[in-house]
C-alpha positions as CSV (number, residue, x, y, z in Angstrom):
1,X,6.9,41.1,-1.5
2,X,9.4,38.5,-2.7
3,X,10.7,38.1,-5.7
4,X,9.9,34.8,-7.7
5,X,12.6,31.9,-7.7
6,X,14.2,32.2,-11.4
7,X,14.7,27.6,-10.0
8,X,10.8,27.3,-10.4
9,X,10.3,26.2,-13.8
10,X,7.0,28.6,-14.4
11,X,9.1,31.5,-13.2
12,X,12.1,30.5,-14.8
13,X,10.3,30.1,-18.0
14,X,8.5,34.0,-17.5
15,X,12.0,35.5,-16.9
16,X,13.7,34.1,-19.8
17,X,11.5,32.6,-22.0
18,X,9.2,36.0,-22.6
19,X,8.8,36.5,-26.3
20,X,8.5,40.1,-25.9
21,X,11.7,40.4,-23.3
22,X,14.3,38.6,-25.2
23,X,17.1,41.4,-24.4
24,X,16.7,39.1,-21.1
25,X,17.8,36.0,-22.4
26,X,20.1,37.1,-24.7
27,X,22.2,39.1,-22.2
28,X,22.6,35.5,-20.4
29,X,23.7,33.5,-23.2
30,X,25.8,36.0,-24.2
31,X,27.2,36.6,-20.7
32,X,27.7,33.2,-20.2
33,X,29.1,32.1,-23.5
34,X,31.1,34.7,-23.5
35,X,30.2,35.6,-26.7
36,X,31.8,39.3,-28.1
37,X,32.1,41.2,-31.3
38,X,30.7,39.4,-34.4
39,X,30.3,36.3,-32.1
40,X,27.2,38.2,-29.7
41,X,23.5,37.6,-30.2
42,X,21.9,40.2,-31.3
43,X,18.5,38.9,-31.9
44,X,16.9,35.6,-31.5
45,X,13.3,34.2,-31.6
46,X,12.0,32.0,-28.9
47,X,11.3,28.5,-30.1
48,X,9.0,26.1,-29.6
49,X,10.1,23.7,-27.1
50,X,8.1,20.7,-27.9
51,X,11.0,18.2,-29.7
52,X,8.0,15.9,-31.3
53,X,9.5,13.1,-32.7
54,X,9.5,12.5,-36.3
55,X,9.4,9.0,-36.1
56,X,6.1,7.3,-34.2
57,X,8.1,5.6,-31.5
58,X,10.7,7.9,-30.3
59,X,10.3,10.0,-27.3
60,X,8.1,13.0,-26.9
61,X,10.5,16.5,-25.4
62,X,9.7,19.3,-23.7
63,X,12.3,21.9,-23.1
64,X,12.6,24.5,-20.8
65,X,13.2,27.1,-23.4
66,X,14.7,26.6,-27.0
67,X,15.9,30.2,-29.2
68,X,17.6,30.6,-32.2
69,X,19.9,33.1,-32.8
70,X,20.4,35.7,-36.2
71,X,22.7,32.7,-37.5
72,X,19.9,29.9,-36.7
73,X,22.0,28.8,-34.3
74,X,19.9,26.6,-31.9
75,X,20.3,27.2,-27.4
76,X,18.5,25.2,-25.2
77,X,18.3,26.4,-21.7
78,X,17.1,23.7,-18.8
79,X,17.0,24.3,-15.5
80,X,17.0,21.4,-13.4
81,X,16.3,21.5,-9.6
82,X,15.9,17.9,-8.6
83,X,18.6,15.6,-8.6
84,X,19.1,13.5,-11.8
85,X,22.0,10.9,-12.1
86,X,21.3,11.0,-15.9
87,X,21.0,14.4,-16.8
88,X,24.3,13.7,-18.7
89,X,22.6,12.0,-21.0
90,X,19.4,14.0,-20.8
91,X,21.6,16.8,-21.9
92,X,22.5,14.8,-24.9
93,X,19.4,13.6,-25.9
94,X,18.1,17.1,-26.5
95,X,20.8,18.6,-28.2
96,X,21.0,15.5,-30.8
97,X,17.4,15.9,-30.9
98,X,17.1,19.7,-31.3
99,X,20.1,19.0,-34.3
100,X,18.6,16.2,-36.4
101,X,15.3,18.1,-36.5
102,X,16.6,21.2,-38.7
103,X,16.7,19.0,-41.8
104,X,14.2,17.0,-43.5
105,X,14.3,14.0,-46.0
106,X,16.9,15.2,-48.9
107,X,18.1,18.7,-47.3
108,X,21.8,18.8,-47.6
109,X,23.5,18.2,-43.9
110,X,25.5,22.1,-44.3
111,X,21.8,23.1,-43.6
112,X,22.7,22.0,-39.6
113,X,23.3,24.9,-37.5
114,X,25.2,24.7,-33.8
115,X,23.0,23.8,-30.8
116,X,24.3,24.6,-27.3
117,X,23.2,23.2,-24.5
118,X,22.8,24.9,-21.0
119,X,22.0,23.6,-18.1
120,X,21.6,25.4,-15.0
121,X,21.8,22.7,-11.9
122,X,20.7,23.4,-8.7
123,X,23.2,19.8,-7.7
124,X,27.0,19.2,-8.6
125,X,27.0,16.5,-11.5
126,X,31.1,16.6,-12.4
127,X,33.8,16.1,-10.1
128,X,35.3,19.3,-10.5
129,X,34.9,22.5,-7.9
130,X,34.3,25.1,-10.9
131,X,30.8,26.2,-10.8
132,X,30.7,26.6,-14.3
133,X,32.3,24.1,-17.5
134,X,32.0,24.1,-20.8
135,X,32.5,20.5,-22.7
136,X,33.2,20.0,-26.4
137,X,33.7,17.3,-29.0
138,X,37.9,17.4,-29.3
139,X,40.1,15.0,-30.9
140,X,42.0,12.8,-28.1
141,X,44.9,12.8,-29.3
142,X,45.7,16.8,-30.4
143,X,42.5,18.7,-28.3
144,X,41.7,19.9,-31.8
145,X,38.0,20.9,-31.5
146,X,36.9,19.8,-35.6
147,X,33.1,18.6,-34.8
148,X,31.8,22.1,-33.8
149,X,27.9,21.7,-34.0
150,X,27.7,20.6,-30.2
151,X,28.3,22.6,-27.0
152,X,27.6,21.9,-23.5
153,X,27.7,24.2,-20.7
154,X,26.5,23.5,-16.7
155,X,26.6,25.8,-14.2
156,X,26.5,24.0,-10.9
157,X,24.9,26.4,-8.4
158,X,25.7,24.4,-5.3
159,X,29.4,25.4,-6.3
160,X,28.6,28.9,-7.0
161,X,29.6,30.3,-3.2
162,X,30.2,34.4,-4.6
163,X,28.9,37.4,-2.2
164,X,27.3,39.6,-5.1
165,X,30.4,42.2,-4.4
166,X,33.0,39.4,-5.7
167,X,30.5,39.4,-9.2
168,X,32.7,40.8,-11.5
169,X,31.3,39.8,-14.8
170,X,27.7,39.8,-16.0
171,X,28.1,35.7,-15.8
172,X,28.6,35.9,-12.6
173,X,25.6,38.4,-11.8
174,X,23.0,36.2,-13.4
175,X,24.4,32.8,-11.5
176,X,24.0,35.1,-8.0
177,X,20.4,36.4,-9.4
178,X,19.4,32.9,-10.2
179,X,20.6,31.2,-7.0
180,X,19.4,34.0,-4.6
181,X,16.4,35.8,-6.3
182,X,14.2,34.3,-4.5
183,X,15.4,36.2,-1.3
184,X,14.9,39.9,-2.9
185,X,12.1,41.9,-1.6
């Protein structure tokens, strides 16, 4: 029997998005956030990953999976197989979205928690031949990183090209699990 493709949306959603297996998804975001010591998830709570608008005429969202962490820190995980020249933007979208909804109408803004955004590409999207990049908010002129609520990481799987004996890190175990489960028995 083969194992299901972690790039199928209902599969990827059962493997990491399991309410009652969330060791799962927290060893990913941990493993690739590198997050250590006081940093690491240790609990989180699946979300619900329907981003209704609050305003009538803005666009409905549906995420792939949305947690939040011990420090109600927000991650949204999407994993995206088809092509999309705006997923960019996409990526954008959701995280502004997943940010401006944890405050309502006179809640003070140090309320706002980090969100991090990953997305897991099964398609290059930068012009770069790491597999994996992280993208921040830094000041242009000293690469001083002062707006913190906003992180962006992609993995580009097409770029991943690791036997699973060169996976040294955990990070690199779940990008070789996610790109070639679907060829275990």
């Amino acid at each position: 029997m083969k194992f299901a493709d972690p790039k199928n949306d209902i599969a990827f959603k059962k493997i990491f998005g399991d309410e009652n297996k969330t060791q799962v998804l927290i060893s990913f975001l941990n493993s690739i956030l590198e997050f250590k010591n006081s940093k690491q998830i240790k609990s989180l709570t699946i979300a619900n990953p329907y981003q209704v608008p609050k305003i009538k005429d803005l666009k409905n969202t549906i995420l792939d999976i949305k947690a939040i962490n011990q420090d109600d820190e927000e991650f949204i995980v999407e994993m995206q197989v088809e092509r999309d020249k705006n997923f960019a933007q996409r990526s954008l979208y959701y995280t502004s979205k997943s940010y401006i909804s944890q405050i309502d109408i006179a809640e003070n803004y140090p309320k706002l928690k980090k969100v991090y955004f990953i997305g897991i590409l099964d398609f290059a999207i930068f012009d770069t031949p790491d597999y994996i990049s992280q993208h921040l908010i830094l000041d242009a002129k000293t690469y001083k990183q002062e707006l913190k609520d906003f992180e962006f990481n992609f993995i580009e799987l097409k770029k991943f090209n690791l036997e699973l004996s060169q996976c040294n890190t955990l990070a690199k175990k779940w990008i070789y699990f996610i790109q070639n489960a679907s060829s275990f028995t």
